[in-house]
C-alpha positions as CSV (number, residue, x, y, z in Angstrom):
1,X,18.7,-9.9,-13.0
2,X,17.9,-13.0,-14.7
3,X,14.8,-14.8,-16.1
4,X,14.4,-18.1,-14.0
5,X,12.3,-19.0,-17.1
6,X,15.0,-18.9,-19.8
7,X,18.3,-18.5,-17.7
8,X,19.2,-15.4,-19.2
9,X,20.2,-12.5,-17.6
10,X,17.7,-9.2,-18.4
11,X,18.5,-6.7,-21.2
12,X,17.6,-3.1,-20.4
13,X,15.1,-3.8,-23.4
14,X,13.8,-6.7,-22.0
15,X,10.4,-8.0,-20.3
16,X,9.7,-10.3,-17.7
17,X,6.1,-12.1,-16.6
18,X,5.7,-11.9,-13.5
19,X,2.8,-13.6,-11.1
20,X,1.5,-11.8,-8.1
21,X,-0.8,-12.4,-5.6
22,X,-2.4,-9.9,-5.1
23,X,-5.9,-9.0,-2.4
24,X,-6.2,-13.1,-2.7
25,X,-5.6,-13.2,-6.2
26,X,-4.0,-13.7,-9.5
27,X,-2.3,-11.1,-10.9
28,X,0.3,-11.8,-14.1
29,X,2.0,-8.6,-15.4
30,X,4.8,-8.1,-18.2
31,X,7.3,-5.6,-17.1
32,X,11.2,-4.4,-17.7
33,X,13.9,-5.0,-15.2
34,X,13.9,-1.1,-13.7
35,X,10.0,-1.4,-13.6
36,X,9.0,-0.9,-9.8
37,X,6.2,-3.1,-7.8
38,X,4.2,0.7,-8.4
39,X,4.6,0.4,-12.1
40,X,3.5,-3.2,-12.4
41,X,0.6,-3.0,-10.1
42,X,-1.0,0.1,-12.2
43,X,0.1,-2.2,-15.1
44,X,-2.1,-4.4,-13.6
45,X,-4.9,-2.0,-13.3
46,X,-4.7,-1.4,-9.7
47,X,-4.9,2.7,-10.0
48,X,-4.9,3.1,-5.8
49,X,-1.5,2.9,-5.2
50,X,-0.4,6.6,-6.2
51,X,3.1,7.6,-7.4
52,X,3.7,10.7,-5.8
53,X,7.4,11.9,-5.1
54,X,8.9,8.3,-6.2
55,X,12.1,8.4,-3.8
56,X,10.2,6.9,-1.4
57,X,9.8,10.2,0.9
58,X,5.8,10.8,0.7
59,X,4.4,7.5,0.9
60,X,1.6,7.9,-1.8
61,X,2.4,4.5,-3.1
62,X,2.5,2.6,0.5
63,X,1.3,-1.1,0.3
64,X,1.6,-4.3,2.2
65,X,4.4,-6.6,1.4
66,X,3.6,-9.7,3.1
67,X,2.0,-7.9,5.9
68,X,4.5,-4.8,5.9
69,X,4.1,-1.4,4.8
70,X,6.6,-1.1,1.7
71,X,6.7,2.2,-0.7
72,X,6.0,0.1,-4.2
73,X,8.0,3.1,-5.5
74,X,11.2,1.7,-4.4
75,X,10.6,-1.8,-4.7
76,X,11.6,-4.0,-8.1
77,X,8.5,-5.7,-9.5
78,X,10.6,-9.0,-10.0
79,X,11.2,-8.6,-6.4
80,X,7.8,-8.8,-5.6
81,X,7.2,-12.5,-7.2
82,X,6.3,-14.8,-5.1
83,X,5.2,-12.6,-2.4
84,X,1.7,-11.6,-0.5
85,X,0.5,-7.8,-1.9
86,X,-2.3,-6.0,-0.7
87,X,-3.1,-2.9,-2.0
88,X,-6.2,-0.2,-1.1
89,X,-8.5,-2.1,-3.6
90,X,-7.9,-5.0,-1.2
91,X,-9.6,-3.4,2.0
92,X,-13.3,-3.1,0.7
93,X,-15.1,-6.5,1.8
94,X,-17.7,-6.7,-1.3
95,X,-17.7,-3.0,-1.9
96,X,-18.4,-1.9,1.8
97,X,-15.9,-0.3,3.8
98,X,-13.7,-1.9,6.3
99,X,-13.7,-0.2,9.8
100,X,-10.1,1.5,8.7
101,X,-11.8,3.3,5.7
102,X,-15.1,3.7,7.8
103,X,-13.1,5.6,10.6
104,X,-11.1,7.5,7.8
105,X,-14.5,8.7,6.4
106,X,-16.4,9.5,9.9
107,X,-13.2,12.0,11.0
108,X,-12.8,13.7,7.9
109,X,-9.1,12.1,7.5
110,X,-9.2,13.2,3.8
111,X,-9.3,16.1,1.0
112,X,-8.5,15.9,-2.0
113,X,-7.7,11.8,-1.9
114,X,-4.1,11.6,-3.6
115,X,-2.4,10.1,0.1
116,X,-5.1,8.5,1.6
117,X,-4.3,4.9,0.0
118,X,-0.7,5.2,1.3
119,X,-2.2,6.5,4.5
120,X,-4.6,3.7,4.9
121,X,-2.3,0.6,3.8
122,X,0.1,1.9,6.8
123,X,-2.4,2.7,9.4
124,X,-3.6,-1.2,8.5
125,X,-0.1,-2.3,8.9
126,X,-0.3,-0.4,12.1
127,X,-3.5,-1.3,13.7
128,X,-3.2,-4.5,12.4
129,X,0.2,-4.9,14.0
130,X,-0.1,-2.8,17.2
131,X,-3.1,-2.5,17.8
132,X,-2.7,-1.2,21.5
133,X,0.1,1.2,20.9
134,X,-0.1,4.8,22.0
135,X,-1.7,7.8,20.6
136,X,2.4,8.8,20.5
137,X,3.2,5.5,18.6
138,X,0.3,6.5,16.4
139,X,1.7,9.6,15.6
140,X,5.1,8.7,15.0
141,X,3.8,5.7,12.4
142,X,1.6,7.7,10.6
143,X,4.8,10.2,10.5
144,X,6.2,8.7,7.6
145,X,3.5,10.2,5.2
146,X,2.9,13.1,4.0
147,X,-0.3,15.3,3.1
148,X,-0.6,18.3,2.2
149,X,-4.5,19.2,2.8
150,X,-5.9,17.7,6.0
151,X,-3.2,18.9,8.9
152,X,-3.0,15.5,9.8
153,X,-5.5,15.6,12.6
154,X,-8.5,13.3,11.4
155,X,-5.8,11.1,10.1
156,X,-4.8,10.5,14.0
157,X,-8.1,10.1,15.5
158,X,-9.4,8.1,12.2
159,X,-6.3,5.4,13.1
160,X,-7.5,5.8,17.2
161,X,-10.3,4.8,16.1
162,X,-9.9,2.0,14.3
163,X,-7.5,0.7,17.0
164,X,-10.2,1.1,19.4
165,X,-12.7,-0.9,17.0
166,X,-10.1,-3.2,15.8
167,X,-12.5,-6.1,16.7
168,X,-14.9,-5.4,14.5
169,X,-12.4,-5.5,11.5
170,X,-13.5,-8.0,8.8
């Protein structure tokens, strides 16, 4: 990979700054070539975004990627420049819940915390997205992460809900 700043290509030793936007701001993080979008945002000081399994299978570290759910484990930071990140820090409107989080709290959709970003950022993708799909579609979305504590249940009827409220959503 090269550095558009200098021309050069990368050196395993190298860094690269990088700007990212990032919940509607600024964000301007060193980091080496193998560093993923994960590493950089924690960098950053965005502690949400978890690192659990980091091949991509648990989906811990899920966050939008201009409007996608992406696992940040997998993804470059330099491949991330110039794009729209949200993370979990993003969904609060001036420290209040959004109605995702809200719904997540009222059904008892967490435990012990360590998946819930990565299971909120791809329930927003998905309500956001499809916000009339079925309680199947639900269920096959929300598939794609794991946890280990709640059984999964509150998880589904905390995204239901949300769907059902999705016009209240800031």
């Amino acid at each position: 990979m090269s550095d558009e700043s200098t021309g050069r290509w990368l050196e395993a030793g190298d860094t690269a700054t990088i700007n990212l936007a990032v919940n509607g701001g600024a964000v301007t993080v060193s980091v080496a070539p193998r560093h993923t979008l994960a590493d950089a945002l924690r960098a950053a000081g965005l502690t949400g975004t978890h690192l659990g399994c980091e091949h991509g299978v648990c989906g811990a570290c899920t966050v939008l990627v201009d409007g996608e759910a992406v696992r940040s484990c997998l993804m470059l930071a330099l491949q991330a420049e110039g794009r729209v990140i949200e993370t979990v820090e993003g969904l609060a409107d001036d420290g209040d819940l959004n109605a995702l989080q809200r719904a997540f709290h009222e059904n008892h959709a967490l435990q012990c915390g360590f998946c819930t970003a990565g299971f909120l950022m791809l329930a927003e993708e998905h309500v956001r997205t499809e916000p009339t799909a079925s309680p199947e579609r639900t269920r096959e979305v929300m598939s794609s992460n794991l946890c280990r504590c709640t059984g999964y249940a509150g998880i589904l009827a905390a995204v239901e809900k949300a769907k059902a409220n999705s016009g209240e959503r800031p």
